[in-house]
KEGUNU-659531 format. One line per field, with one value per residue (C-alpha): residue in three letters; chain; x, y, z. Coordinates in steps of 0.05 Angstrom, whole numbers, plus 32768, in hexadecimal, padded with zeros to 4 digits. Last residue first. Layout:
REM residues N
roba	[Ala / ...]
fiba	[A / ...]
xx	[X / ...]
yy	[Y / ...]
zz	[Z / ...]
REM end
This chain:
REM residues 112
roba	[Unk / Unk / Unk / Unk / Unk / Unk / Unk / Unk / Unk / Unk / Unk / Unk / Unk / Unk / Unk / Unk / Unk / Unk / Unk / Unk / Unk / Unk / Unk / Unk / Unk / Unk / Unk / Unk / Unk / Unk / Unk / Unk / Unk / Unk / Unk / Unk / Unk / Unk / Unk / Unk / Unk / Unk / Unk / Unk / Unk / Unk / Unk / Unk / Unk / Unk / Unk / Unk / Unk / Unk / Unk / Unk / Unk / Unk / Unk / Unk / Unk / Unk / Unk / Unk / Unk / Unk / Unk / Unk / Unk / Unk / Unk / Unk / Unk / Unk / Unk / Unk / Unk / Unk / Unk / Unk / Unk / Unk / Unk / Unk / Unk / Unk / Unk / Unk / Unk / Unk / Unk / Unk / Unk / Unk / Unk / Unk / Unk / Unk / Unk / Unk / Unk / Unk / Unk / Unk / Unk / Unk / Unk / Unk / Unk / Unk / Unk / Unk]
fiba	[A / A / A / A / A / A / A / A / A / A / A / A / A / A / A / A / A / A / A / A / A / A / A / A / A / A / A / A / A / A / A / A / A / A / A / A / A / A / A / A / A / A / A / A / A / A / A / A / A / A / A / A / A / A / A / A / A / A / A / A / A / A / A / A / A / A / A / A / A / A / A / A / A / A / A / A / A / A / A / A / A / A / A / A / A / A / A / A / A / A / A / A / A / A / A / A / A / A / A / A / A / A / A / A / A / A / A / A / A / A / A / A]
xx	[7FB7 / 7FA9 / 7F8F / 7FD8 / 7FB9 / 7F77 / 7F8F / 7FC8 / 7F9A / 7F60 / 7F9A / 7FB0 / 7F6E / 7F5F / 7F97 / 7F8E / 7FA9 / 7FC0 / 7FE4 / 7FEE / 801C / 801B / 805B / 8065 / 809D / 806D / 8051 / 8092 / 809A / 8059 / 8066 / 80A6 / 8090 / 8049 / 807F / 80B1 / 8078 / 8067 / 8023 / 7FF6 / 7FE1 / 7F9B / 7F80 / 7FD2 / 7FF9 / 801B / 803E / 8036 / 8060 / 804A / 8070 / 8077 / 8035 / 8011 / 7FD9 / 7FF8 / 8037 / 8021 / 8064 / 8071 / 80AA / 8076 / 8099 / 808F / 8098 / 8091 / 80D8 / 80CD / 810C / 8139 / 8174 / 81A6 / 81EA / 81F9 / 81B4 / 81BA / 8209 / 81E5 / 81A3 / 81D7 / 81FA / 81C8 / 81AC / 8163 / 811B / 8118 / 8105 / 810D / 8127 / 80FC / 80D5 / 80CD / 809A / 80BD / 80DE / 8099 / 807F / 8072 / 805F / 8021 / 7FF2 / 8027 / 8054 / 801B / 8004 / 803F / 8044 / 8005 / 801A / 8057 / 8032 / 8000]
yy	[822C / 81E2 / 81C2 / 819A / 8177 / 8172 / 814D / 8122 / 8109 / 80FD / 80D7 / 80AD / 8092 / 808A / 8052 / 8035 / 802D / 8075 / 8088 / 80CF / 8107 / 814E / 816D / 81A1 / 8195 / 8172 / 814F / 812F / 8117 / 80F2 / 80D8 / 80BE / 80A2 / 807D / 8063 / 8049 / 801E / 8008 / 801C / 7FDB / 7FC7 / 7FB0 / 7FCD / 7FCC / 8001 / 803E / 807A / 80C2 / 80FF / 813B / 8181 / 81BF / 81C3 / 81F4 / 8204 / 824B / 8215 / 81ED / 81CB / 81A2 / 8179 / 8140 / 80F9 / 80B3 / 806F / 8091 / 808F / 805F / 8041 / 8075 / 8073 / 809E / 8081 / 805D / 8043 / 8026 / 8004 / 7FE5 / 7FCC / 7FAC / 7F91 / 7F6C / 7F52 / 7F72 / 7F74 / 7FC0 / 7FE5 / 802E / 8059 / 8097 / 8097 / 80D8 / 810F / 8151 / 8145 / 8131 / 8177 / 8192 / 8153 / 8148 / 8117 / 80E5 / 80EE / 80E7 / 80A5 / 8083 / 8090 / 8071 / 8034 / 802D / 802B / 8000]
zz	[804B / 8056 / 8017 / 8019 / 805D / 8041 / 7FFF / 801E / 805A / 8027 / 7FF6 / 8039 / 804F / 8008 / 7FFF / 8048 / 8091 / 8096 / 80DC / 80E2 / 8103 / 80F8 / 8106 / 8131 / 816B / 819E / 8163 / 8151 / 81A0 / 819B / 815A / 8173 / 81B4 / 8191 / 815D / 8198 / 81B8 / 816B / 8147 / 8142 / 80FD / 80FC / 80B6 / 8096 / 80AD / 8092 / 80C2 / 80A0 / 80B8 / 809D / 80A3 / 80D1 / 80E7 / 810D / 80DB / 80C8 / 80C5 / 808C / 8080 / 803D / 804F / 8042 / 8073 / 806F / 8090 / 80D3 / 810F / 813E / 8141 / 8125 / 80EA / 80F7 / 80CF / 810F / 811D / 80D4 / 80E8 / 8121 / 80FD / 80C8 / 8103 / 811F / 80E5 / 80C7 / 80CC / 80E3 / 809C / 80B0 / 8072 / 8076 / 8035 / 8014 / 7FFF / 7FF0 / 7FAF / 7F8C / 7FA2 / 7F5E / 7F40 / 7F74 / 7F5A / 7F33 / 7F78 / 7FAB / 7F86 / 7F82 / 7FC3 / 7FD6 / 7FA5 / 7FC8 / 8016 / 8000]
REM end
């Protein structure tokens, strides 16, 4: 879901294409592959995806956007990070379907 929802943002929205990314998180891995990725900065907890588009007359600095399937649990250290993220700004959401996530994209860039 989560490619075809990005797929999605970038044929809809060519102009901010650049802006929309993946934050490299995948956990299942070795030991030391998970060490050498903490190294480099990579965070537990940390959402899939991320709009550097900020909407700050609305209090937001940026969208932070966490996928999971229908009965998908958010992690201990996701509920921590999202909380801490909204502390400093961000908006914050967990999008469980296709349309969830294009009505969260449309009213959050209708914003003004």
């Amino acid at each position: 879901m989560q490619s075809r929802c990005v797929v999605w943002f970038k044929n809809n929205f060519r102009d901010l294409r650049n802006l929309y990314y993946c934050n490299k998180n995948d956990g299942n891995k070795h030991k030391i592959a998970g060490s050498l990725d903490m190294a480099m900065g990579i965070t537990p907890g940390i959402p899939d995806t991320f709009l550097a588009v900020p909407r700050p007359e609305h209090g937001y600095w940026g969208l932070y956007i966490e996928f999971k399937t229908l009965t998908g649990k958010e992690s201990p250290a996701q509920k921590i990070v999202a909380a801490q993220l909204r502390e400093q700004g961000y908006r914050v959401e967990v999008v469980r379907t296709e349309e969830q996530f294009r009505q969260l994209i449309e009213g959050y860039l209708s914003l003004q």
